[in-house]
DSSP file (Angstrom, degrees, kcal/mol; ACC not computed):
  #  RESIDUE AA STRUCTURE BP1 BP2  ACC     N-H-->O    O-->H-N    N-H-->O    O-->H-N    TCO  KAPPA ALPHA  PHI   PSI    X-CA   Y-CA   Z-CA
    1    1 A X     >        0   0    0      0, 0.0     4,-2.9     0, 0.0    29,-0.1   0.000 360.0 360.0 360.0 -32.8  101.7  106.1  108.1
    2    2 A X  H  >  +     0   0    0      2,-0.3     4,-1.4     1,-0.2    28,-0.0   0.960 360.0  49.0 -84.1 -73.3   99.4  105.3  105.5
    3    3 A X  H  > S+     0   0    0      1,-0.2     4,-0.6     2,-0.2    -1,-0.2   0.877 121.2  47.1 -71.4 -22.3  100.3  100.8  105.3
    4    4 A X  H  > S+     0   0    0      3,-0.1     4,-2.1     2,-0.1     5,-0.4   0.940 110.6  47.6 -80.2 -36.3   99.8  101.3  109.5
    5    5 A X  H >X S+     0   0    0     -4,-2.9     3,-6.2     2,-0.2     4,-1.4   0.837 113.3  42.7 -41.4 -93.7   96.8  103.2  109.1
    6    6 A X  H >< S+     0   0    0     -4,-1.4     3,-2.0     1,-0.4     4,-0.4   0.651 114.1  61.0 -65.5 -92.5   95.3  100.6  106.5
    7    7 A X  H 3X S+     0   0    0     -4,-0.6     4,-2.1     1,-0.3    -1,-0.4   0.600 109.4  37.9  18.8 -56.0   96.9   97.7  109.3
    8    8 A X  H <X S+     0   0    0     -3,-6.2     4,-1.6    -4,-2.1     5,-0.4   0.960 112.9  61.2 -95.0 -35.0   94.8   98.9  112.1
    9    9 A X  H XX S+     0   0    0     -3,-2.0     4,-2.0    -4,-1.4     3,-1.0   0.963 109.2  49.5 -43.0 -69.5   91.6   99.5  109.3
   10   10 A X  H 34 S+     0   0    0     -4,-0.4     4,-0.2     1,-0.3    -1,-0.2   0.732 105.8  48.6  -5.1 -80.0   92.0   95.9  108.8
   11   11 A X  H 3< S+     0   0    0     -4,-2.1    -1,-0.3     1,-0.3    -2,-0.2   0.401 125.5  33.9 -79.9  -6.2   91.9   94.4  112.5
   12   12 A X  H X< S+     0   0    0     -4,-1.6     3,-0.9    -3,-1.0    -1,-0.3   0.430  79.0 100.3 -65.0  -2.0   89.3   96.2  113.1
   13   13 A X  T 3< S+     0   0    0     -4,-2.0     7,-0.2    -5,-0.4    -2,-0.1   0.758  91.2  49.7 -64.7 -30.1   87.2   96.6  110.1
   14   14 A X  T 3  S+     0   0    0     -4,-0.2    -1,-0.3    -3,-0.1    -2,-0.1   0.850  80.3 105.8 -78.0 -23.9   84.7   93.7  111.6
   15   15 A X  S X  S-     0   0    0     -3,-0.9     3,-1.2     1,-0.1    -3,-0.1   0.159  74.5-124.4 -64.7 153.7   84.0   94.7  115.1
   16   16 A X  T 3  S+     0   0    0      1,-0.3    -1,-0.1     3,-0.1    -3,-0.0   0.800 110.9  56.1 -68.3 -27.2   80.6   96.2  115.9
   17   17 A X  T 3  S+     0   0    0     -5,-0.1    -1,-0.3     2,-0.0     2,-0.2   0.791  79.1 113.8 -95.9   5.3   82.1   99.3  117.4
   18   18 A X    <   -     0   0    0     -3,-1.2     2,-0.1    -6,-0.2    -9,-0.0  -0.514  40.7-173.8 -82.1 146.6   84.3  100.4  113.9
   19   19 A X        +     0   0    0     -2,-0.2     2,-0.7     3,-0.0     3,-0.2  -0.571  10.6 173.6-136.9  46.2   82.8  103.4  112.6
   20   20 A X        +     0   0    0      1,-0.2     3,-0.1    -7,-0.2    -2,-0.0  -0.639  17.4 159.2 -79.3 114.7   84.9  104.0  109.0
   21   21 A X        +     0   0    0     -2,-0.7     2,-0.4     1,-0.1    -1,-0.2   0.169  56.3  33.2-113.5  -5.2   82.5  106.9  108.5
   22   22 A X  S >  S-     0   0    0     -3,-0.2     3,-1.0     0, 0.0     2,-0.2  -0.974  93.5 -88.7-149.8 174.7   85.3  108.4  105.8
   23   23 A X  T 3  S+     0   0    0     -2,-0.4     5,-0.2     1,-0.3    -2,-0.0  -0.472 111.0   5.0 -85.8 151.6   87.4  107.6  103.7
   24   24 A X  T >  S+     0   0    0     -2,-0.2     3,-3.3     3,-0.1     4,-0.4   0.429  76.3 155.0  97.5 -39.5   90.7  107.1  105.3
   25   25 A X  T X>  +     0   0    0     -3,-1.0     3,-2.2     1,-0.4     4,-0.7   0.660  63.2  55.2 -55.1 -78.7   89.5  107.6  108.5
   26   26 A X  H 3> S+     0   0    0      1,-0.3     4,-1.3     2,-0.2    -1,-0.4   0.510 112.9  47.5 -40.6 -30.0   92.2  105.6  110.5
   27   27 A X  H <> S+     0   0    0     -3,-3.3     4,-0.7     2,-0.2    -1,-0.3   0.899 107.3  56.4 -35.5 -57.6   94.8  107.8  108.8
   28   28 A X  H X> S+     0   0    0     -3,-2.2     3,-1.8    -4,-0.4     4,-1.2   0.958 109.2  40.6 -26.8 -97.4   92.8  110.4  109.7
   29   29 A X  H 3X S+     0   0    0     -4,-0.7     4,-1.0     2,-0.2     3,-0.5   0.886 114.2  56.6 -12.9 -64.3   92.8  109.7  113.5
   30   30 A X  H 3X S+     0   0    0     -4,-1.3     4,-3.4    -5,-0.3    -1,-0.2   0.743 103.6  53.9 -60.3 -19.0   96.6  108.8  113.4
   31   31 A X  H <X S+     0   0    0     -3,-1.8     4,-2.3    -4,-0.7    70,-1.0   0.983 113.3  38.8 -73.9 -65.5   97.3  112.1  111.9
   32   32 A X  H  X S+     0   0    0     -4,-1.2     4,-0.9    -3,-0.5    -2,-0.2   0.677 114.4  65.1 -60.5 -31.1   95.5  113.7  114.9
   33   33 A X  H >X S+     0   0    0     -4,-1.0     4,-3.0    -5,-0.2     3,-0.8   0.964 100.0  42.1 -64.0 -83.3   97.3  110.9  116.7
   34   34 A X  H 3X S+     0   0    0     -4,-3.4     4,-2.3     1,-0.3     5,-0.2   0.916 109.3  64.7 -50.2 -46.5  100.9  111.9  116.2
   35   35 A X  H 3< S+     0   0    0     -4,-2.3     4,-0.5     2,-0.2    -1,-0.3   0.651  98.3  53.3  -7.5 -55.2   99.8  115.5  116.9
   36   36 A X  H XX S+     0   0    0     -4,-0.9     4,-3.2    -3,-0.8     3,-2.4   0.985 108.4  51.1 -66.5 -69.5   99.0  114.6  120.2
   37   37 A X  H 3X>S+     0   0    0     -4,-3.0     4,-1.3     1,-0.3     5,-0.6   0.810 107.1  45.5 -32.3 -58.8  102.2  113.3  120.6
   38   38 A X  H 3<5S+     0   0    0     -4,-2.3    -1,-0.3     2,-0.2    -2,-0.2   0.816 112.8  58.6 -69.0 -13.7  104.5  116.3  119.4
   39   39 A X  H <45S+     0   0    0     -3,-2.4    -2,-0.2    -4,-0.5    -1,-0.2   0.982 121.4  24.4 -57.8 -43.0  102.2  118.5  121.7
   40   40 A X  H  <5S-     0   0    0     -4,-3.2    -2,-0.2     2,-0.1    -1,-0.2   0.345 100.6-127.6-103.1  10.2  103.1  116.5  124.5
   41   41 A X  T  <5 +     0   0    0     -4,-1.3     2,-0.4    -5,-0.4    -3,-0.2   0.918  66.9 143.2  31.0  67.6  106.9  114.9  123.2
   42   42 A X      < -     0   0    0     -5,-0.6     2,-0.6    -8,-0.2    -1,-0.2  -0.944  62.6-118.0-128.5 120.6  105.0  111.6  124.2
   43   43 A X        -     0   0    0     -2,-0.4     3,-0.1    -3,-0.1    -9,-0.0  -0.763  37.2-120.1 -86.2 124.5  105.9  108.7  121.7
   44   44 A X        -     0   0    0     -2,-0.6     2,-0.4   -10,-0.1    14,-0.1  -0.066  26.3-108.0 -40.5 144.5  102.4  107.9  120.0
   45   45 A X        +     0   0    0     12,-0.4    -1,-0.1     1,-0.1    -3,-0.0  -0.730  38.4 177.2 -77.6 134.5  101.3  104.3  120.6
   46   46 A X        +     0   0    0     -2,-0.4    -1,-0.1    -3,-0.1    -2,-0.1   0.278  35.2 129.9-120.6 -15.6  101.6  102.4  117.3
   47   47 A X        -     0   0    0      1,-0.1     2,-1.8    -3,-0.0    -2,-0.1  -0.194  63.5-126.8 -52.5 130.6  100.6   99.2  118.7
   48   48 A X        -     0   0    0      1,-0.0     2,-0.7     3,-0.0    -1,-0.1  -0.582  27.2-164.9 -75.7 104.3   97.9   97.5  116.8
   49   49 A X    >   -     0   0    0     -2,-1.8     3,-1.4     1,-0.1     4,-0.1  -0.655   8.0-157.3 -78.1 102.3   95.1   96.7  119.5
   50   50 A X  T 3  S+     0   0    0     -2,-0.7    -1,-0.1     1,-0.2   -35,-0.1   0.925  98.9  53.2 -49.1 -54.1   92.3   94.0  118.3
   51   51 A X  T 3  S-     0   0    0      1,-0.2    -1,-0.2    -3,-0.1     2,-0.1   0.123 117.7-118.1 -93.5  15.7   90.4   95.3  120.5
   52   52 A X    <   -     0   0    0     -3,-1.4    -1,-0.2     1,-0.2    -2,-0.1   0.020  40.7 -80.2 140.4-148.7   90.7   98.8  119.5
   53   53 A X    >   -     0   0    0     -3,-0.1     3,-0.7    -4,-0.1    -1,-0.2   0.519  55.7-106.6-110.7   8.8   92.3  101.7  122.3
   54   54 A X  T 3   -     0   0    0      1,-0.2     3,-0.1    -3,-0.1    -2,-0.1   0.690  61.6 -74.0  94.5  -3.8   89.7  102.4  124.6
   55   55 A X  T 3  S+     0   0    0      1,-0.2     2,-0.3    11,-0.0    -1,-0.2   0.834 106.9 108.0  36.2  43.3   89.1  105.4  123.4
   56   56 A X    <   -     0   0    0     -3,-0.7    11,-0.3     1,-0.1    -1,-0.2  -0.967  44.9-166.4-133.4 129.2   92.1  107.2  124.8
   57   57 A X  S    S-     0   0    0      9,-1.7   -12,-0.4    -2,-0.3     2,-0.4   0.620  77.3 -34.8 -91.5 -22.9   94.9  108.2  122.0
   58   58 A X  E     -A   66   0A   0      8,-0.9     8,-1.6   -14,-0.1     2,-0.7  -0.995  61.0-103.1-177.5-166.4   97.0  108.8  125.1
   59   59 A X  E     -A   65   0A   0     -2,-0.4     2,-0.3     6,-0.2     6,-0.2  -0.958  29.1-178.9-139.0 134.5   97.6  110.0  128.9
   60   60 A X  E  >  -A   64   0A   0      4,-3.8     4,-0.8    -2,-0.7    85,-0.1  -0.942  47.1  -9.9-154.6-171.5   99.1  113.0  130.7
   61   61 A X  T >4 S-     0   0    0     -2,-0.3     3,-1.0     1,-0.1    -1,-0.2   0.362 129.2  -2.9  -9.1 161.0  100.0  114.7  133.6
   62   62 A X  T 34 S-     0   0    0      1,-0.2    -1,-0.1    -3,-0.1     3,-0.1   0.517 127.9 -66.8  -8.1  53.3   98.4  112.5  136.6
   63   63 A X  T 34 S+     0   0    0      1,-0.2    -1,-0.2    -4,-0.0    -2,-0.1   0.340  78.3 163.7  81.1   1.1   96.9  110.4  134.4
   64   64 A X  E <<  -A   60   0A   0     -3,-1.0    -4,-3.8    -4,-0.8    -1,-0.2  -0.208  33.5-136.7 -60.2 146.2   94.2  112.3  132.4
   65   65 A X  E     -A   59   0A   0     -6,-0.2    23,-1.6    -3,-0.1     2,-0.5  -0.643  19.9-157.0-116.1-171.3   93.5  110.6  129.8
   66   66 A X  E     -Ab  58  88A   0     -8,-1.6    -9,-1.7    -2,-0.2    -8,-0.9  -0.943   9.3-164.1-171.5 109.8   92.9  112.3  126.1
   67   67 A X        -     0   0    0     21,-1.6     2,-0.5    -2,-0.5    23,-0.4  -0.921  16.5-145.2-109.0 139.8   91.1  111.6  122.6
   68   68 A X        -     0   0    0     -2,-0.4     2,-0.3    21,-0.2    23,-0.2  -0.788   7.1-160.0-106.6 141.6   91.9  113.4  119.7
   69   69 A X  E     -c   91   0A   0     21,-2.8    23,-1.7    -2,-0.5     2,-0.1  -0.924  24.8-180.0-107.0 117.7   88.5  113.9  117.4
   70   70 A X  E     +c   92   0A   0     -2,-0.3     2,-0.2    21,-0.2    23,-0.1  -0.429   7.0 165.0-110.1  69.0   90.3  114.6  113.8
   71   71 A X    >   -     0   0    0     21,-0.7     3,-0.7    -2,-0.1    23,-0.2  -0.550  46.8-119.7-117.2 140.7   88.2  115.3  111.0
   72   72 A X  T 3  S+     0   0    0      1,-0.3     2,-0.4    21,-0.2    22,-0.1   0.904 118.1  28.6 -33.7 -54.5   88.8  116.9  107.2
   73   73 A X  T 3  S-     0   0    0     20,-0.1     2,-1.9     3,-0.0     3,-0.4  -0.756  79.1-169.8-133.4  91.6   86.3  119.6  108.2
   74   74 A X    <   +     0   0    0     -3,-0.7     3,-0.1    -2,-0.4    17,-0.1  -0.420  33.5 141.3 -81.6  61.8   86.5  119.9  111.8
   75   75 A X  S    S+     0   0    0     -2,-1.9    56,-0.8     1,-0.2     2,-0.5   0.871  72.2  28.5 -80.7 -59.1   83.3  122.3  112.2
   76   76 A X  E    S-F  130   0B   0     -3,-0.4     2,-0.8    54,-0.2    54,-0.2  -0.822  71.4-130.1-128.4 170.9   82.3  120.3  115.6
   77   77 A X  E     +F  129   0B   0     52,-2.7    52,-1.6    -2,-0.5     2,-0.3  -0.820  49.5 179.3 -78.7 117.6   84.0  118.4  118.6
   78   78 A X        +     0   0    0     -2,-0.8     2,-0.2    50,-0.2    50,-0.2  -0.990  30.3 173.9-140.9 174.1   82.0  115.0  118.9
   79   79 A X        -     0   0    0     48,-0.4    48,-1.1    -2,-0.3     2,-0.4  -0.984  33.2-104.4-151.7 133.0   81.5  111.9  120.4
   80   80 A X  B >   -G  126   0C   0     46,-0.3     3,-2.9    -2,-0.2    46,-0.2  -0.321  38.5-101.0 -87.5 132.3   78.9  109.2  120.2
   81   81 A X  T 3  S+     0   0    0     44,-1.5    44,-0.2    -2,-0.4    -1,-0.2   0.035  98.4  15.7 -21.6  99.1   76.5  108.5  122.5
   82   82 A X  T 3  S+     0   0    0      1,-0.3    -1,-0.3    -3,-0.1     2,-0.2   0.023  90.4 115.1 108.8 -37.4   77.1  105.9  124.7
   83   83 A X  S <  S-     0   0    0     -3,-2.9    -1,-0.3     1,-0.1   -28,-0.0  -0.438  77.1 -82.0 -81.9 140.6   80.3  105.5  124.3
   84   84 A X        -     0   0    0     -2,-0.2     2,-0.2     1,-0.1    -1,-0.1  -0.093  40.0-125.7 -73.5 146.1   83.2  106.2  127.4
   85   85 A X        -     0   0    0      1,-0.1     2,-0.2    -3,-0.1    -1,-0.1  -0.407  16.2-137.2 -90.6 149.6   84.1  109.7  127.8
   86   86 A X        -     0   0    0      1,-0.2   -20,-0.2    -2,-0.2     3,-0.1  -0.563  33.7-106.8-102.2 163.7   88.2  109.9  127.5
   87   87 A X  S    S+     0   0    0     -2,-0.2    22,-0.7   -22,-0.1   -21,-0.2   0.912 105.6  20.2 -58.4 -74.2   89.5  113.0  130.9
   88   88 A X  E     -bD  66 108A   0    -23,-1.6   -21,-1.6    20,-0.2     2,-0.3  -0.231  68.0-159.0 -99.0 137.0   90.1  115.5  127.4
   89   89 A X  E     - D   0 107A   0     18,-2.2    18,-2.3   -23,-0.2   -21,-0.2  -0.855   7.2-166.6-149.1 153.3   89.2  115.9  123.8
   90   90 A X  E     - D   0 106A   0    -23,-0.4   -21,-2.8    -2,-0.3     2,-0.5  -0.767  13.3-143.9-141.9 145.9   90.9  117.7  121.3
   91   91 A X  E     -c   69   0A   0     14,-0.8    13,-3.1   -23,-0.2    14,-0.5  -0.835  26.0-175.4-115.3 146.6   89.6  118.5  118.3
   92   92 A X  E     -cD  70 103A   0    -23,-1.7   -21,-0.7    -2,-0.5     2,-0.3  -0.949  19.6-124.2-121.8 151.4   92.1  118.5  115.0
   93   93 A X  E     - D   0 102A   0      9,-1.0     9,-0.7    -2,-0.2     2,-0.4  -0.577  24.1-118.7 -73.4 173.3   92.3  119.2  111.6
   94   94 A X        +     0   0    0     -2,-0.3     7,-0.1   -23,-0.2     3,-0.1  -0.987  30.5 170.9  68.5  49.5   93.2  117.1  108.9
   95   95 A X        -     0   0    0      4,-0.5     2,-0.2     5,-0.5     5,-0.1   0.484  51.4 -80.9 -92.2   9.6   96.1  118.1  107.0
   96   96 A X        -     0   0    0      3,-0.2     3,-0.4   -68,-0.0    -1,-0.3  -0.476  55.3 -76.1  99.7-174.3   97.1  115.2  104.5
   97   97 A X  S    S+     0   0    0     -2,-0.2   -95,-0.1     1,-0.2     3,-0.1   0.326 127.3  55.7 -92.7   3.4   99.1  112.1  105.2
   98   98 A X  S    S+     0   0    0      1,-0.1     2,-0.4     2,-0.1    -1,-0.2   0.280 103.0  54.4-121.1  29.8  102.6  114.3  105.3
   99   99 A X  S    S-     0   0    0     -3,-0.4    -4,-0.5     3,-0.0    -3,-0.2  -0.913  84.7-114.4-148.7 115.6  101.7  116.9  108.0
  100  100 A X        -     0   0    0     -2,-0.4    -5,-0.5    -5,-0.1   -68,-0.2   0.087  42.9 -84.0 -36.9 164.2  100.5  116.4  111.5
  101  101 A X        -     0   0    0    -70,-1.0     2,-0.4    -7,-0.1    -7,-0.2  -0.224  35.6-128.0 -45.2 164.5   97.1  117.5  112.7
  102  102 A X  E     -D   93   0A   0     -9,-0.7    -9,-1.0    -3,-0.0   -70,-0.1  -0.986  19.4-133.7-100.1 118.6   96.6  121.1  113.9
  103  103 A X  E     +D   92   0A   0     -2,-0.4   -11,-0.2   -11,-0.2     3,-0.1  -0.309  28.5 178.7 -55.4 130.8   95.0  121.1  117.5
  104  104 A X  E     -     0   0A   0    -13,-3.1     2,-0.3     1,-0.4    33,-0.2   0.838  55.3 -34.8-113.0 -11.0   92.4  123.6  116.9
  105  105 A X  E     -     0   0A   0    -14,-0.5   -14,-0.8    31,-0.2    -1,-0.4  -0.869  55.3-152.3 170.7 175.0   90.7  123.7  120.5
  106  106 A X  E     -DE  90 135A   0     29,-1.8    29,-2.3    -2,-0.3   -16,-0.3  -0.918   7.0-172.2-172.6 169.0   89.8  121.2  123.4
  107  107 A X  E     -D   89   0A   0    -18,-2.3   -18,-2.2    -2,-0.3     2,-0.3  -0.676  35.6 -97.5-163.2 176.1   87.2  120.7  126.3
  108  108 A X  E >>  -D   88   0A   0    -20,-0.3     4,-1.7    -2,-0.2     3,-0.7  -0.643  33.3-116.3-103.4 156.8   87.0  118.3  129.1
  109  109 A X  H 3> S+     0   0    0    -22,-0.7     4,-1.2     1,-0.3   -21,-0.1   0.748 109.8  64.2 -87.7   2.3   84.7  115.2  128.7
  110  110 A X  H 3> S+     0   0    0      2,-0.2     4,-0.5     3,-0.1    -1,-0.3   0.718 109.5  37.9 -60.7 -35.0   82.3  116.3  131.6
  111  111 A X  H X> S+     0   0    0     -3,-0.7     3,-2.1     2,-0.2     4,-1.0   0.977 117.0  48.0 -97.6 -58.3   81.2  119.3  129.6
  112  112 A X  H >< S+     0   0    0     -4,-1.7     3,-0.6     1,-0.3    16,-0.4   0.729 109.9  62.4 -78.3 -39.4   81.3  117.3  126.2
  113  113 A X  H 3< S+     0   0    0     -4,-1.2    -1,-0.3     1,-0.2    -2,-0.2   0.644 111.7  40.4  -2.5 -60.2   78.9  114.3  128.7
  114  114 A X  H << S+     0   0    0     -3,-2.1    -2,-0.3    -4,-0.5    -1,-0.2   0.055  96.7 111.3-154.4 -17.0   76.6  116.7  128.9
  115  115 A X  S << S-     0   0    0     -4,-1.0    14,-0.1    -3,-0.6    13,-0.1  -0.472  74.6 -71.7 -57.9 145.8   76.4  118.4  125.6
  116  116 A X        -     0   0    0     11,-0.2    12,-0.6    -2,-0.1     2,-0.3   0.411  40.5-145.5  -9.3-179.9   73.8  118.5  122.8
  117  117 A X  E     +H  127   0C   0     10,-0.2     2,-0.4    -3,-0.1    10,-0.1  -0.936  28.8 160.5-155.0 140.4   73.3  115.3  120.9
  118  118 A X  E     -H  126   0C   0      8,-0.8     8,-2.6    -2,-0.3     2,-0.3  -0.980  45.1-111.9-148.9 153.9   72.4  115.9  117.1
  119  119 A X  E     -H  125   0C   0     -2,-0.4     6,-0.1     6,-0.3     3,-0.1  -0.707  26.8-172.4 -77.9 134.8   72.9  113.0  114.1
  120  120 A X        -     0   0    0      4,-1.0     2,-0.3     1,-0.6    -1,-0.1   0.195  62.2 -53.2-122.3  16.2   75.7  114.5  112.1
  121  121 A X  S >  S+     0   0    0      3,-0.5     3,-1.8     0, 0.0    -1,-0.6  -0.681 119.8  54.3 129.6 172.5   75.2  111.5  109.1
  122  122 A X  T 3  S-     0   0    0     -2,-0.3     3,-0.1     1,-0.3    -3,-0.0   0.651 115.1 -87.7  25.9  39.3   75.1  107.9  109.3
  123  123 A X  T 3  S+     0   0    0      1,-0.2    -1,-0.3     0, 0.0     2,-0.2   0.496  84.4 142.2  42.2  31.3   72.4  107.9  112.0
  124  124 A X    <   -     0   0    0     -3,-1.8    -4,-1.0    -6,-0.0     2,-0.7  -0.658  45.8-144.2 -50.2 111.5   75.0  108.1  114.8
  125  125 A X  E     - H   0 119C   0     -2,-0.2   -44,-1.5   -44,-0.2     2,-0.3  -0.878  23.7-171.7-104.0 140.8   73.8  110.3  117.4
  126  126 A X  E     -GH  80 118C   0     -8,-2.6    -8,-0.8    -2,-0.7   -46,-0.3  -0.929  30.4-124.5-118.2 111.0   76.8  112.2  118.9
  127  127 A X  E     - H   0 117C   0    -48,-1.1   -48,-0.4    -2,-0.3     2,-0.3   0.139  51.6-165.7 -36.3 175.0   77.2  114.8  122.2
  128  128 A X        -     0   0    0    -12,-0.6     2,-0.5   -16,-0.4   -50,-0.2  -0.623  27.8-170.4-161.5 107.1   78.6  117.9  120.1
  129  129 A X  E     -F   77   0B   0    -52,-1.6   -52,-2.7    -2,-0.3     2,-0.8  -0.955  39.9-104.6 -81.1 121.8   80.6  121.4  120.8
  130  130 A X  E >   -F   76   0B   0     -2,-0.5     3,-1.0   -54,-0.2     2,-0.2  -0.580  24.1-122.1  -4.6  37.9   81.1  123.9  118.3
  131  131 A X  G >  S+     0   0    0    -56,-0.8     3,-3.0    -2,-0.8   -25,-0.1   0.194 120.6  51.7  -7.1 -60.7   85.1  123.9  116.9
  132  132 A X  G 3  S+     0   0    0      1,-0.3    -1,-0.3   -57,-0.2   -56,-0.0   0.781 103.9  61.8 -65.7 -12.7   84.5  128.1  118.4
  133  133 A X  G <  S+     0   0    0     -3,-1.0    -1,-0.3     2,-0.0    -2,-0.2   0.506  83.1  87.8 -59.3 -24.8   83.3  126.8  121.6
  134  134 A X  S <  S-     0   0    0     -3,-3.0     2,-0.2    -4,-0.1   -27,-0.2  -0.217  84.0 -94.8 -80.1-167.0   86.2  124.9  122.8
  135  135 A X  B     -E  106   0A   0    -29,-2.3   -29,-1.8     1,-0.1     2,-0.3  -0.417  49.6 -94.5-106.4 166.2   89.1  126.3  125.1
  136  136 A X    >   -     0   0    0     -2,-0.2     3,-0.9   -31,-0.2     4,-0.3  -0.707  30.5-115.8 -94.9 140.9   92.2  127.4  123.4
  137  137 A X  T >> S+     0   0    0      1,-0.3     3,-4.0    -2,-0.3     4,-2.1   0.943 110.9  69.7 -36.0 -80.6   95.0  124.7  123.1
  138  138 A X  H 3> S+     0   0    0      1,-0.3     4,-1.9     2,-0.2    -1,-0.3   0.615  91.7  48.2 -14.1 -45.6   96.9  127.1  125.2
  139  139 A X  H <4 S+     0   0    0     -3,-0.9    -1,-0.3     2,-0.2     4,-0.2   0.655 114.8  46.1 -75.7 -16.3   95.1  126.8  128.0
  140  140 A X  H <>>S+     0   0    0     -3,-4.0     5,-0.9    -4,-0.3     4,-0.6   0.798 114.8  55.0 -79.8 -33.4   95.4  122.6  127.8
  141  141 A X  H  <>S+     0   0    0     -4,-2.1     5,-1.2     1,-0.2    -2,-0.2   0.980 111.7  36.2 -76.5 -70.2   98.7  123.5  127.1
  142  142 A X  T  <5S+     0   0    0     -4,-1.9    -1,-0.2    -5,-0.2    -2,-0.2   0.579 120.0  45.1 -52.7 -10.4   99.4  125.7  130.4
  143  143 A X  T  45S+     0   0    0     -4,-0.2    -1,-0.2    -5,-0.1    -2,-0.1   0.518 132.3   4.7-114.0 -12.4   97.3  123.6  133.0
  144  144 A X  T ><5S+     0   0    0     -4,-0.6     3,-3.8    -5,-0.2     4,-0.4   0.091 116.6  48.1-147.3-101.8   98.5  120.2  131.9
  145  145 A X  G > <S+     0   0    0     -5,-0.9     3,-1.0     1,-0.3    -4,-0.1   0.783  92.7  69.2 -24.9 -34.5  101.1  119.5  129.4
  146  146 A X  G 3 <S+     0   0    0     -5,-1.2    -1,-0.3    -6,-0.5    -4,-0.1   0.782 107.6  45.7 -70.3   2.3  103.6  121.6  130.2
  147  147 A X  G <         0   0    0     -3,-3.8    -1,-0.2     1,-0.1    -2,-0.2   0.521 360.0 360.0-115.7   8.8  103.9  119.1  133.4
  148  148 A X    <         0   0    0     -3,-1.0    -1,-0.1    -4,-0.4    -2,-0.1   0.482 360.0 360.0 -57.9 360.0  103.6  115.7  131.3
């Protein structure tokens, strides 16, 4: 995972909208990535996209579509300002490069639209929830996946 992680770091690393705000970070993501994937027994997209994914990590049932937020220390759900709201976020940990994410929580991207906005570093301002604010995976898991 790691030489496609550093791959997609690559083809993007010039573009105006790449955001390596950690180290890793495209690992990081992919991790959260595959996650998505065993929730939803959905084969993760691997393609490398030049022009990055839209900001959707995938789609389910009728077509919502769904960004995983992954971060080392997943304290809040964010998303930057300006930028197009995915149907779903899910928020993940981080477990190294030999262990999937853990979904810890998830929200819809109306609510998340329409949340605060705070700088959380590198003068990014971002909408934001609270990792103890979101809905329980279960419930993402009962209204929608289980019919993907």
């Amino acid at each position: 995972m790691k030489a496609y992680a550093d791959q997609r770091h690559e083809t993007h690393k010039d573009h105006a909208s790449s955001r390596p705000l950690s180290k890793d970070y495209e690992l990081v993501g992919l991790m959260g990535e595959l996650a998505l994937s065993q929730l939803t027994g959905l084969a993760p997209d691997l393609k490398v996209k030049p022009k990055g994914d839209g900001g959707v990590d995938g789609r389910i049932y009728l077509g919502f579509s769904v960004d995983v937020k992954t971060a080392r220390k997943p304290y809040n759900l964010i998303h930057e300002v300006g930028k197009k709201f995915a149907d779903i976020f899910i928020l993940a940990q981080y477990n190294g490069e030999s262990a999937p994410a853990t979904m810890l929580g998830f929200e819809w991207g109306v609510a998340l639209a329409v949340a605060p906005t705070k700088k959380f570093g590198h003068e990014i301002l971002n909408h934001y929830i609270p990792a103890h604010l979101l809905r329980p995976m279960e419930e993402l898991e009962r209204r929608v996946i289980k019919f993907s």
